[in-house]
C-alpha positions as CSV (number, residue, x, y, z in Angstrom):
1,X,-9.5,-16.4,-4.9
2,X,-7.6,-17.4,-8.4
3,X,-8.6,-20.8,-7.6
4,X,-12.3,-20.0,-8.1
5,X,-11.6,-17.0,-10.6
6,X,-8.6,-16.2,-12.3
7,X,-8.2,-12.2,-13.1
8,X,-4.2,-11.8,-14.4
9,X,-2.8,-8.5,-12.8
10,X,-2.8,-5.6,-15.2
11,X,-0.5,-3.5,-12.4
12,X,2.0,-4.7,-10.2
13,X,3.6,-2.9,-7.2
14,X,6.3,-3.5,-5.2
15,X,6.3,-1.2,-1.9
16,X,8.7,-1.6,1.4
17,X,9.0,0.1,4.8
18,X,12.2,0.6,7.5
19,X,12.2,3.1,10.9
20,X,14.1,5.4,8.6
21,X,12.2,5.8,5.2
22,X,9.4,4.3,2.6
23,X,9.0,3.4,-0.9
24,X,7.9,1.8,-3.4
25,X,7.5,1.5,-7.7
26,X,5.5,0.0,-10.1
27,X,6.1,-2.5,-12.4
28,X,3.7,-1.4,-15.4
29,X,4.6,2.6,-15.3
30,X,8.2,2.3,-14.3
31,X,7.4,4.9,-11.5
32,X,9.4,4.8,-8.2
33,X,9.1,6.7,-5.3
34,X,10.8,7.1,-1.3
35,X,10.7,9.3,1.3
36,X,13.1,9.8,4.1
37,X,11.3,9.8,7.7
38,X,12.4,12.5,10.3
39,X,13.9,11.6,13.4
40,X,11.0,12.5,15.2
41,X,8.9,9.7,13.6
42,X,10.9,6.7,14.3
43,X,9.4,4.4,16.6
44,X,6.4,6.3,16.9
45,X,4.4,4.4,14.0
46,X,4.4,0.6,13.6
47,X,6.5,-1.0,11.1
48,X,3.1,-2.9,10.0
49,X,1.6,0.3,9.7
50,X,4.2,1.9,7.4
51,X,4.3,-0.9,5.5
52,X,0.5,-0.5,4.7
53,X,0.9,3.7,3.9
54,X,3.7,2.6,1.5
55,X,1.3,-0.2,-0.1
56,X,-1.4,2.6,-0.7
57,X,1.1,5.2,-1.9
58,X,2.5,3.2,-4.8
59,X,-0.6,2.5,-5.7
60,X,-2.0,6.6,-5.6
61,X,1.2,7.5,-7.3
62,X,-0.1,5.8,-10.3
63,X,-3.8,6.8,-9.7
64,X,-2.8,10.3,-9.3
65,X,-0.5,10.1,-12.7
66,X,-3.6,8.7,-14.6
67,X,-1.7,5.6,-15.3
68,X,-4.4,3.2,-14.2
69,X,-7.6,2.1,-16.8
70,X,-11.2,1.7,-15.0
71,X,-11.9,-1.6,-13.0
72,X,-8.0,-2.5,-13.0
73,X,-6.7,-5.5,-11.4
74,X,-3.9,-4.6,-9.3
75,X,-1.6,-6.5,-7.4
76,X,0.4,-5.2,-4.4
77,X,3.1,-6.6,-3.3
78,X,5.0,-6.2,0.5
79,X,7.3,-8.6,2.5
80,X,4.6,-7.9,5.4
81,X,1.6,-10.4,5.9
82,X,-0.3,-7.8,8.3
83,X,-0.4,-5.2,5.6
84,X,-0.9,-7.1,2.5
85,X,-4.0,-8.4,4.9
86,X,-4.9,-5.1,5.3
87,X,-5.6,-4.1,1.6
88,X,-8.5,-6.2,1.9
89,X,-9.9,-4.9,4.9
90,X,-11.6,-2.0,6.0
91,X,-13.2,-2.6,9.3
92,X,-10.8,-1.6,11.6
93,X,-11.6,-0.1,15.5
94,X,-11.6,3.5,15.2
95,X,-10.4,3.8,18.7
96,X,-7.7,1.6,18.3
97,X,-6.6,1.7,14.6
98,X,-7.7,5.1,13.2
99,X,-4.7,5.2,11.0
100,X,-5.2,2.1,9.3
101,X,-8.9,2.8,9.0
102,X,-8.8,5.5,7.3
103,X,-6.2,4.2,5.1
104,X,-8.0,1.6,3.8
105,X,-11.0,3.5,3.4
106,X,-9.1,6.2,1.2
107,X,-7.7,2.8,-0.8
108,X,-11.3,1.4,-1.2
């Protein structure tokens, strides 16, 4: 999309996942954030999926804070492909990808 428009990021995130815990920060606000996972959730989410929650969390960390100016231009940024394609989708199968679904939703 830069090709045909250029918009330079006014927000930048970084956000990562593991079996044992999420997190993620900003690069404009300085804020950082993780949480542990309990033993009973491993392996019962997918790693894509975790990796898309965290996406959205670093982002809502700074929404909630009031850190971020009307009709930003933020850029999230996570060493998975699946969920960085996921930001930009919000059609999921209810049936078979509720969680992501209404992730994305809440995001939009």
């Amino acid at each position: 999309m830069n090709i045909v428009v250029f918009r330079k990021p006014m927000y930048i995130y970084h956000s990562d996942a593991s079996e044992h815990g999420i997190g993620g920060y900003s690069l404009t606000s300085g804020r950082a954030w993780h949480f542990e996972l309990t033993e009973n959730c491993h392996h019962h989410v997918s790693l894509n999926s975790l990796e898309f929650v965290t996406s959205f969390i670093t982002i809502w960390v700074d929404t909630i804070e009031s850190h971020i100016q009307p009709k930003p231009c933020l850029l999230s940024q996570t060493d998975s492909s699946s969920a960085a394609g996921w930001l930009r989708k919000s059609n999921f199968y209810p049936e078979d990808q509720n969680f992501q679904m209404m992730t994305a939703r809440r995001l939009a």
